[in-house]
N, C-alpha and C positions, 0 to 999 in steps of 0.2 A: 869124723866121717858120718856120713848120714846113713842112717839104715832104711829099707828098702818101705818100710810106713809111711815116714817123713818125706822122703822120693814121692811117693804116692800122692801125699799130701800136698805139698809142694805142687805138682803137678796140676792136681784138682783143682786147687785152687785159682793157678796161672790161666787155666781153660774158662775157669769160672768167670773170673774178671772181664778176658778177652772176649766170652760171648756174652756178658750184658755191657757193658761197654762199649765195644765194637759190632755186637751182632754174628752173624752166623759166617760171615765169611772171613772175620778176625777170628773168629772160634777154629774156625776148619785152618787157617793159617798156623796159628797157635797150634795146633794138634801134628800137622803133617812137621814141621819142621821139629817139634820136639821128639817125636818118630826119627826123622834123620839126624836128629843130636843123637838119642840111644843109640842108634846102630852104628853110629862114630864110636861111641863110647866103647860099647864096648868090643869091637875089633882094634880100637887101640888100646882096650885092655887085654886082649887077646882071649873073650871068651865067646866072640864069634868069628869063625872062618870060614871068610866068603871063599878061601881056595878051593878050598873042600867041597860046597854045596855048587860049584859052580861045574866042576867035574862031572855032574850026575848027567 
């Protein structure tokens, strides 16, 4: 299991690639869609509940 550095890491580096490689709009792709992988993640972990924040 990866601890939450390595995640980090990991991540840094996927952005890094994608904006000198791709440039700023594979950078902004790269960024938004791994946003919506976390917030998959973790509502299917269940440590975020959109039922709850959506109530307010």
């Amino acid at each position: 299991m990866m601890n939450t550095a390595t995640t980090g890491l990991a991540a840094g580096m996927a952005l890094g690639f994608a904006g000198y490689f791709g440039g700023f709009w594979a950078f902004l792709l790269v960024l938004v869609l791994g946003a919506a992988g976390l917030i998959v993640g973790l509502v299917v972990h269940g440590d975020l509940d959109l039922r709850m924040r959506r109530q307010r």
